[in-house]
N, C-alpha and C positions, 0 to 999 in steps of 0.2 A: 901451782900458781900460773896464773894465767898470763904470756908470752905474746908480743904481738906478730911473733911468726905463727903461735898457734894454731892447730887446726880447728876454723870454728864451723860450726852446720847450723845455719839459722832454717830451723822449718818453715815453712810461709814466708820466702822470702820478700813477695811479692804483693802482700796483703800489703793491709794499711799500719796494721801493727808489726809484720816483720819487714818491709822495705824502711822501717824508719829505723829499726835494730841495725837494719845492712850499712844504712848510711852513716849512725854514728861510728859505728865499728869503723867505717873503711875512714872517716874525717880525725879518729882517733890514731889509723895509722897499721890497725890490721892489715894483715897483707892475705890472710889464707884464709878467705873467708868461703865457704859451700853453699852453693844454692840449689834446689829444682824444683823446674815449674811443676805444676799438677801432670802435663803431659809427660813430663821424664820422669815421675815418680809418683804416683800412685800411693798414697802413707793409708789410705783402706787397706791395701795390698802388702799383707805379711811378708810374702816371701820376696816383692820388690824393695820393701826395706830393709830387708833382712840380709839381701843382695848385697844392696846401698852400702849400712853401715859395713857389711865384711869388705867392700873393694875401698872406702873413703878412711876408712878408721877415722872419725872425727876426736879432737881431745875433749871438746865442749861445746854443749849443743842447746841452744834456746829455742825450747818448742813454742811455737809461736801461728804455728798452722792450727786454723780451727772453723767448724763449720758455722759462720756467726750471720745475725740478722738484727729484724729489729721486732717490735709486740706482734705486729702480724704475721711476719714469718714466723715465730717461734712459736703461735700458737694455731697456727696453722698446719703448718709444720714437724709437727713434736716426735714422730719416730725420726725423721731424718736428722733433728738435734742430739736426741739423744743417744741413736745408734752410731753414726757418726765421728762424733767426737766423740767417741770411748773406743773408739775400731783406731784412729788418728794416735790417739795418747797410749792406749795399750802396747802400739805397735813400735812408737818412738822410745817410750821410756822402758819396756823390756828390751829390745836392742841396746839403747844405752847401758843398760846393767851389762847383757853380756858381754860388749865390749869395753868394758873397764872406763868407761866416759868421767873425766876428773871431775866433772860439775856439769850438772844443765840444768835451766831454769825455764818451767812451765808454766804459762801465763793464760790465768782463768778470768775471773770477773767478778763484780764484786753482786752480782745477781746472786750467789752462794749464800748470802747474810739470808735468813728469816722475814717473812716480810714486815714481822714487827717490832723489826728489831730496835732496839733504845739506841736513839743519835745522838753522836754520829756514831758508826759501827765500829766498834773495836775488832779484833781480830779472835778475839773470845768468843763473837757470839755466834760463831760458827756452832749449826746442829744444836740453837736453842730455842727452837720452833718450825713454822709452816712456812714452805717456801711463796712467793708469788706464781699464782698459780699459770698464767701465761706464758712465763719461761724458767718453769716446775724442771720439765726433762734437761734441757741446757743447763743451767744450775747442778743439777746433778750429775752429772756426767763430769763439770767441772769440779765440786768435791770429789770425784772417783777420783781423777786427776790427781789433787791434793793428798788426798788419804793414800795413793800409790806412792807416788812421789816418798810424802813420810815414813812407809811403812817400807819401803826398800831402804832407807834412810837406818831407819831403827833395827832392822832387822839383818841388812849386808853391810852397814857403815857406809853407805854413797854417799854422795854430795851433793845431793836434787832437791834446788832449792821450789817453793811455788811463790809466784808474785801474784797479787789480785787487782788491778789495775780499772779502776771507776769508767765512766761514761768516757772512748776516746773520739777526738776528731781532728782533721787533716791530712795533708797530701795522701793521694791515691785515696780517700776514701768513697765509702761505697755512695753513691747518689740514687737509685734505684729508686723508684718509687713506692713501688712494693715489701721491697726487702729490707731497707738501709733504716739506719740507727735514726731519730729524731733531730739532730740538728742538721747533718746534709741534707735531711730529705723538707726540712724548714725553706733552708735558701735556697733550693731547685725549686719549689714551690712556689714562692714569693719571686723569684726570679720572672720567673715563667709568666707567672701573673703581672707582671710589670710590663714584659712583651709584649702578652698580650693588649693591656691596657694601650699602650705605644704604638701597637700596631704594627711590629717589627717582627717580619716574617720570620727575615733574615736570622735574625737571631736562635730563634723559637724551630726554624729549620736545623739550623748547626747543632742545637741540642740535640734533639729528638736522633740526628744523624749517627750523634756520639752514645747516645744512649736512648733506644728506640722504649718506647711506652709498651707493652704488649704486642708488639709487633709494628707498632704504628712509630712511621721516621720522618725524618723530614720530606722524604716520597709521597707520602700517604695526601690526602685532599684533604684540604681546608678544614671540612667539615667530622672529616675523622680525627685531627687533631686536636681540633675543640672536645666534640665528645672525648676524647680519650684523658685530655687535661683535666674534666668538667666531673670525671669519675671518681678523679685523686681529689677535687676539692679546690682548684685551679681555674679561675674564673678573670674575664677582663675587667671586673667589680670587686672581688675577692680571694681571699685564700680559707677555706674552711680545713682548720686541722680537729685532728682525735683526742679528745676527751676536753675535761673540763677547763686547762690552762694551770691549775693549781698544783702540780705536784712539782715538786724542789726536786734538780736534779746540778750535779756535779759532772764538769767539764774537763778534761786536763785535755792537753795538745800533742798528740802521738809523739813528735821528734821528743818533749817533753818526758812523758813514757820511756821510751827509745834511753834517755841515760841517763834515768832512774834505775834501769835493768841491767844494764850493761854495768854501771857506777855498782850496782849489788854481787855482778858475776865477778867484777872485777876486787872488790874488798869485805865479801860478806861468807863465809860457810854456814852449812846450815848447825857447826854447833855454837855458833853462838847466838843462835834465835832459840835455844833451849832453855829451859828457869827451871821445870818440873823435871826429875832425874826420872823418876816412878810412874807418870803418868804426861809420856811426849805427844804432844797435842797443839793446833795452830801456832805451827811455827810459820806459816804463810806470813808475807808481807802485802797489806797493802799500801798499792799506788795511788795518789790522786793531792788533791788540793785542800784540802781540807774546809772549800769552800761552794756553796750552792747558788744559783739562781732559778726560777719558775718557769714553767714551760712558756706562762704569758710573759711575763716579761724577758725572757730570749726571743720570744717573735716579735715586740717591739725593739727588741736591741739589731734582732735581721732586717726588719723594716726599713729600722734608721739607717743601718749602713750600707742596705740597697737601692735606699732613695724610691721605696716605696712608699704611693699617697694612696692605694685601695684599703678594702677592711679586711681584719683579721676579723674572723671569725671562730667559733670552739663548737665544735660536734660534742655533747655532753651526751648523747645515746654510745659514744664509744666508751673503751676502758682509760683509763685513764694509766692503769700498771700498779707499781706500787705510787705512795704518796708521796715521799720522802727514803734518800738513800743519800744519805753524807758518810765519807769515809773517815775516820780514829786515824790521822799517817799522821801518830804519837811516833810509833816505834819507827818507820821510816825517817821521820826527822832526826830521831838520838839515831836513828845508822849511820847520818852525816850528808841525806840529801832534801832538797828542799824544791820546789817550781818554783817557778819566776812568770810564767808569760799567764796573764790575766785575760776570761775570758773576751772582756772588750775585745781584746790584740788581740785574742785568734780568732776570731768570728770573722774580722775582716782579715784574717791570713788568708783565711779557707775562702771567702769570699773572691779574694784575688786572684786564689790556686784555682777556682773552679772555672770562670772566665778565662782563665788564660788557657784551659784543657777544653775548650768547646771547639 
């Protein structure tokens, strides 16, 4: 039973999904909570964590470290998704075994589901079809995850539980042009494009300073700014994003996330996510809202609450991803938790957190 002198080891403490674990834990009252950064710890590096766990003995550990992106990293990208996060999970959850770890809980994504899977996804329809083939290798790496987790479960008696938690966003999240999930890289975009429109160097400098384009900061000339904004689709006229606008996608809000996970480490094991005695199988939880909005209509919803007057525009020569991905958090809800914050309110959380970080 989990103690709040505990010892706890949040992997990624520092990401978007593990700083928001750290903070409910410590607003909860933990007191022994483990952190380290990539630099003090290396989770590729076996024998660093192997180090680790022998000198920390943690009692419970939420792996929560992961190499994540957004359609173009991932399919850009695909050996560093999927070698990566299976070098990351391997290393955490066999350590955990051999030091006796009373529960951790490893946190995948709900990309795992099929791409055609019947909505919204239950937790069954794991491995009953073709993945989305853009972030094919990530999805996989995260059922290894899963199927680890289970299978030291079933086969040593552990305690590892896996969460599957939908689209997140806020504090600390990634804004990157490149790299980052589809809604922060909406309101950096639209942002920027407003600036622009505005004429607000200023502003449009501070960005770039905090987070340079390709090398290009607020240093950089006038006219390499523009080009470099005018690549992403960031115009003084416009904002052109990827693919058609039509595909439905679910929101939840990391803090949100954050104790969903915690609320599960704290009153769930995993034998009671079992039904099947003979054949133990997705006892994964997912996380999320139970609720969708469209990619066009979140760029009118960032519009509105950026007090942008330019056009959206839809690149329909891109991919668009899967079409639809609603999460089934049936079995989440009968565990006894629920969301509360609606995407409206977080749109303009994240909107506020981002501005007040430039």
């Amino acid at each position: 039973m989990i103690s709040k002198s505990s010892k706890i080891y949040v992997a990624g403490h520092r990401g978007l999904v593990g700083s928001a674990i750290w903070n409910n834990l410590k607003k909860k009252g933990y007191t022994n909570l483990i952190g380290r950064t990539h630099k003090e710890l290396d989770l590729m590096n076996g024998s660093e964590v192997s180090r680790f766990f022998d000198q920390e003995k943690p009692d419970f550990v939420f792996l929560a470290a992961a190499h994540v992106g957004g359609i173009i990293a991932n399919n850009n990208y695909r050996a560093d998704f999927i070698y990566r996060n299976l070098q990351i999970q391997n290393n955490v959850i066999s350590e955990s075994f051999r030091h006796n770890v009373k529960k951790l809980l490893f946190l995948g994504s709900t990309c795992i589901y099929p791409k055609e899977a019947s909505q919204p996804i239950s937790e069954d329809s794991l491995l009953t079809g073709p993945l989305e083939y853009t972030n094919e290798p990530y999805a996989i790496a995260k059922i290894a995850g899963l199927k680890m987790c289970e299978s030291f479960n079933i086969q040593y008696g552990t305690n590892f539980i896996a969460v599957m938690p939908t689209n997140l966003y806020g504090p600390n999240d990634n804004f990157d042009l490149e790299k980052s999930h589809v809604l922060p890289a909406m309101i950096r975009k639209i942002f920027l494009s407003k600036a622009l429109m505005d004429n607000n160097w200023d502003t449009i400098n501070r960005d770039l300073n905090v987070r340079p384009v390709e090398k290009v900061n607020g240093e950089s000339s006038k006219d390499e700014k523009v080009s470099i904004l005018g690549k992403y689709g960031i115009t003084d006229k416009h904002v052109k994003l990827w693919g058609t606008g039509k595909p439905l996608r679910e929101f939840l809000w990391s803090e949100e996330m954050a104790d969903a996970c915690v609320f599960i480490m704290e009153n769930v094991d995993f034998s009671d996510l079992i039904e099947d005695k003979k054949e133990i199988r997705n006892c994964h939880i997912n996380i999320g809202t139970g609720k969708e909005i469209s990619i066009h209509d979140l760029a009118l919803l960032i519009k509105e609450t950026i007090g942008y007057d330019g056009e959206i525009l839809f690149d329909d020569s891109k991919p668009d991803g899967t079409m639809r991905k609603l999460t089934d958090v049936t079995k989440l809800n009968n565990l006894g938790w629920k969301h509360k914050i609606e995407v409206e309110e977080g749109v303009q959380k994240l909107y506020n957190w981002y501005i007040q970080n430039i």
